[in-house]
C-alpha positions as CSV (number, residue, x, y, z in Angstrom):
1,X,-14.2,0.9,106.2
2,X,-13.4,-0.8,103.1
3,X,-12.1,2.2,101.6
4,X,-10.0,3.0,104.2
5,X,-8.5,-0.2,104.3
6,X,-7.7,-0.4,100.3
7,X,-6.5,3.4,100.7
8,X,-3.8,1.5,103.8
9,X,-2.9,-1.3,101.0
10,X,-2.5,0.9,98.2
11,X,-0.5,3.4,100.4
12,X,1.7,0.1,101.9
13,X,2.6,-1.6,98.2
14,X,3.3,2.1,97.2
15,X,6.1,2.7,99.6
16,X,7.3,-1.1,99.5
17,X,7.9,-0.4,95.8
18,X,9.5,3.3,96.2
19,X,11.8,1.9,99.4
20,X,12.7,-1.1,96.6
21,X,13.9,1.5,93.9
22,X,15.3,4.2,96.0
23,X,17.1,1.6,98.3
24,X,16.7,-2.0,97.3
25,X,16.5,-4.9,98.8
26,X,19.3,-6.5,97.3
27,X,23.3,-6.3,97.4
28,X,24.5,-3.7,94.7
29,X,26.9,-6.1,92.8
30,X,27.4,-2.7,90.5
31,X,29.8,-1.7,92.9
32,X,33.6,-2.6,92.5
33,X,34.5,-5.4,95.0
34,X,37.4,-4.6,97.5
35,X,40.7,-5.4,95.5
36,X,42.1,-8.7,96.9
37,X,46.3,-8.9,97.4
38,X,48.1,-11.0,95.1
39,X,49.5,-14.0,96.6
40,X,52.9,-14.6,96.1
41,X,53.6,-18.2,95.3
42,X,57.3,-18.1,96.3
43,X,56.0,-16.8,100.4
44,X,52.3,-18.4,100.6
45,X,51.0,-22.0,100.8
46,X,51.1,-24.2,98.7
47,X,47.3,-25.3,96.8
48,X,45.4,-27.6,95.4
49,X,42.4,-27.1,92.8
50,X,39.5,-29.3,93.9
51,X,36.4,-30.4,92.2
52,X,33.8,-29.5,94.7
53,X,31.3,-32.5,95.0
54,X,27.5,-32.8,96.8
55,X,27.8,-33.1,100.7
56,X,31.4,-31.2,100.4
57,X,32.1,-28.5,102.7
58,X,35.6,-26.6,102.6
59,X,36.3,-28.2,106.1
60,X,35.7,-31.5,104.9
61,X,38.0,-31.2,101.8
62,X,40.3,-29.4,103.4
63,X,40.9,-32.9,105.9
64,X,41.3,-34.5,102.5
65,X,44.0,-32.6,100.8
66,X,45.8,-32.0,104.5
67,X,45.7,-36.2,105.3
68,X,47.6,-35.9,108.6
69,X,46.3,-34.7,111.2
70,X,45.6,-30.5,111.1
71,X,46.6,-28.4,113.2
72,X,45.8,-25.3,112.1
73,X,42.8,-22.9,113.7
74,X,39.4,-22.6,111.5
75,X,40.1,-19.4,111.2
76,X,43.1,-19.2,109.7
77,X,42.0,-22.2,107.3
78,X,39.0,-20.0,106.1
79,X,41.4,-16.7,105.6
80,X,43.6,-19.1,103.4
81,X,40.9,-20.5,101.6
82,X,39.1,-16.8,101.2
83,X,42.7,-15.2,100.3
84,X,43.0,-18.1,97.6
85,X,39.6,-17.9,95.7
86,X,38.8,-14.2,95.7
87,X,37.3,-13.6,98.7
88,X,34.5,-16.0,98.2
89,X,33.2,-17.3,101.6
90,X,33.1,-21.2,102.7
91,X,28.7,-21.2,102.3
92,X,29.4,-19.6,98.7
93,X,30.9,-22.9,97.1
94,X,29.2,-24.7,94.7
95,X,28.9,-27.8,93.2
96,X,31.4,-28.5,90.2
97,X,33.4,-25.7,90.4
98,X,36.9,-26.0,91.1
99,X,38.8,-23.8,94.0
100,X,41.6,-23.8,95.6
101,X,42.2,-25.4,98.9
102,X,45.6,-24.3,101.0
103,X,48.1,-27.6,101.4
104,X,49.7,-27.4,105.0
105,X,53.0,-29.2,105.5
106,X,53.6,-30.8,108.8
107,X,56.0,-29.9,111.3
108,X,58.0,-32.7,112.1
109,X,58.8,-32.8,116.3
């Protein structure tokens, strides 16, 4: 019984590591990412580079570089902010880098 069951292990790590090599368990960053538009400056919103600090999210900075009150849909801030920093998504900040967060002017009523 013993046997048996090492021959079922051996057989297991055996496929585990040929699945790994033939398919892999990771994302293929060899690949060439999707080529992102260039933003005209003239057409698009206007920016501002931010220092991202601990506890920031790109919501929360966002309400600080837009003081007024927003207006705008999350999703459309989250496009702007993605079309702005190379497609990279709001859980992908980090700490002491600097992006770019989209400046929206107010309509006035």
């Amino acid at each position: 019984m013993k046997k048996f069951l090492l021959f079922c292990l051996s057989l297991l790590i055996v496929y585990t590591i040929a699945y790994d090599l033939k398919i892999g368990t990771l994302q293929s960053y060899s690949s060439k990412p999707a080529p992102v538009a260039a933003v005209s400056i003239k057409n698009s919103i206007p920016y501002k580079k931010v220092k991202v600090s601990s506890g920031d999210t790109v919501l929360s900075i966002i309400e600080k570089v837009n003081p007024e009150s927003l207006s705008k849909p999350i999703p459309e801030i989250i496009r702007d902010f993605q079309r702005y920093n190379h497609n990279i998504r709001p859980e992908g900040i980090q700490v002491g880098k600097m992006y770019n967060f989209p400046v929206y002017k107010q309509v006035k009523h």
